[in-house]
C-alpha positions in Angstrom: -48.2 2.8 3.8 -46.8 -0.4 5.7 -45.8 -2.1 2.4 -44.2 1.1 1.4 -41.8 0.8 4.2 -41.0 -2.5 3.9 -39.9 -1.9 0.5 -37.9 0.6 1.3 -36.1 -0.7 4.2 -35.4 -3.9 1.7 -34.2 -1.3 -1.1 -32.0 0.4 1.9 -30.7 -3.3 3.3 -30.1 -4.3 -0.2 -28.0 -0.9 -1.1 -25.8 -1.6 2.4 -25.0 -5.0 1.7 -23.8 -3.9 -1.9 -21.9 -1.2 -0.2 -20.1 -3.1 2.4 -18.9 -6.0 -0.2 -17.0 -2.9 -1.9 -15.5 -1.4 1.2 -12.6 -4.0 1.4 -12.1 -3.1 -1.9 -11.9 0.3 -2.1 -9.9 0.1 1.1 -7.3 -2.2 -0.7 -6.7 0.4 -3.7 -6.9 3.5 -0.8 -4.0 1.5 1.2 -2.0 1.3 -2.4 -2.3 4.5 -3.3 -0.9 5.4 0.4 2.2 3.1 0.3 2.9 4.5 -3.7 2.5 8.0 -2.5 4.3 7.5 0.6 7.4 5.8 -1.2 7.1 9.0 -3.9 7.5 11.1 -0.7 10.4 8.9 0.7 12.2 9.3 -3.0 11.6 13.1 -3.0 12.9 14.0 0.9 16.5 11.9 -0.2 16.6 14.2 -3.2 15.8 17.3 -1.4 17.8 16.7 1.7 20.6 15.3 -0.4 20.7 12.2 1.9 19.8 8.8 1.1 16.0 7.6 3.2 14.7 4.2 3.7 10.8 3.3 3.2 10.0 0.1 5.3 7.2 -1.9 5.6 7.0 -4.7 8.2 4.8 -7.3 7.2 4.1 -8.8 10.9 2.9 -5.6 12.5 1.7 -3.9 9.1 3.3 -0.8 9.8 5.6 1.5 7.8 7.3 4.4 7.8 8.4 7.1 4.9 11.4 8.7 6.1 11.8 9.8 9.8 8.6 11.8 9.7 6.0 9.7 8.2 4.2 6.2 9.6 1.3 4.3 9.5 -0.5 1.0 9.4 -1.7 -1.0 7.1 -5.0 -3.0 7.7 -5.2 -6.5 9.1 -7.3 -8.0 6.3 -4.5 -6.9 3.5 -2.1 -9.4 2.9 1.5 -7.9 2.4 4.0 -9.9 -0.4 6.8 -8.0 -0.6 10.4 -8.1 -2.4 13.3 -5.9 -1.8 17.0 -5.9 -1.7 18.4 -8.5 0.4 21.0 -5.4 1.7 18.1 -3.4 3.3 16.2 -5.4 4.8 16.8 -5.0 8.6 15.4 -8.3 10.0 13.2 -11.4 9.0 9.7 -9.8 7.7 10.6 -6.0 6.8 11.0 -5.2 3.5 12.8 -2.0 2.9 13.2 0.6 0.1 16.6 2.9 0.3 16.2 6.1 -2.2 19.5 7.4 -3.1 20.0 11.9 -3.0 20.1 11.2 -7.4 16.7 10.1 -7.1 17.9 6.3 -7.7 16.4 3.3 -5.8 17.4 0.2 -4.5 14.0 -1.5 -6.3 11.4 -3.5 -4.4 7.6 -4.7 -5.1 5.1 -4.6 -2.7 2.0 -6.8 -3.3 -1.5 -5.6 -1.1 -3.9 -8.4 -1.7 -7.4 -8.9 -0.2 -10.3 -11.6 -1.1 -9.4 -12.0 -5.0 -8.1 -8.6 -5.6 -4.6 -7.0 -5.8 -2.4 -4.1 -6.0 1.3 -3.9 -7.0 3.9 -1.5 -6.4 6.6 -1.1 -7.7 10.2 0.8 -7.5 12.5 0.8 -10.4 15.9 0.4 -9.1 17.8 3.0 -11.7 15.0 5.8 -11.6 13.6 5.4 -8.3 10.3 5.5 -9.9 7.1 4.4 -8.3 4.3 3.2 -10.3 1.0 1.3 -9.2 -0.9 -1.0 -11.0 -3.8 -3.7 -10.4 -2.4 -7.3 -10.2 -3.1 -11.2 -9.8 -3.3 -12.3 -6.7 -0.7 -14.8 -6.1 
């Protein structure tokens, strides 16, 4: 009876430490997915409200914000490499994303990296179109 606890608290330790090696992961393509969707959302209030809106990012503090409504924070393990038009970008470390009321885009790339894995976004300046994709880590 003792040895079949022992092997199952070693299958059970084994199974954790697989799992947590795969949280940053997952948390890395979870944190993608949220920037792409929340840049969609920025694209689809300036075409709804018929104003343009601005999706920042600020790589220092991690946060960003979709809009006037929408914010968050990224996580502190996730490195941020982000482009943008030089015209948006408000100070030293923000990168910013202006959608236009035709759907249209100023263009960016955002680049979440963590460990040896990465996630690019990125904005297509004539359709405003957001698309996410695996990348290299740079």
């Amino acid at each position: 009876m003792v040895v079949m606890l022992v092997l199952i608290a070693a299958v059970v330790a084994m199974g954790a430490s697989a799992m947590s090696r795969r949280l940053p992961g997952q948390r890395l393509r979870e944190s993608a997915r949220e920037l792409a969707a929340q840049l969609r959302y920025t694209r689809a209030q300036a075409i709804a409200s018929g104003e343009s809106k601005l999706f920042t990012l600020d790589a220092n503090s991690r946060e960003w914000q979709a809009g006037e409504k929408h914010k968050g924070q990224l996580a502190h393990d996730i490195k941020i490499v982000a482009t943008g038009a030089r015209n948006e970008q408000q100070r030293e470390g923000i990168a910013a994303v202006r959608f236009f009321p035709e759907g249209a885009a100023t263009g960016g790339r955002i680049v979440l990296v963590h460990g040896n894995a990465a996630w690019q976004i990125d904005v297509q300046w004539l359709t405003g179109e957001v698309t996410l994709q695996r990348a290299k880590p740079p």
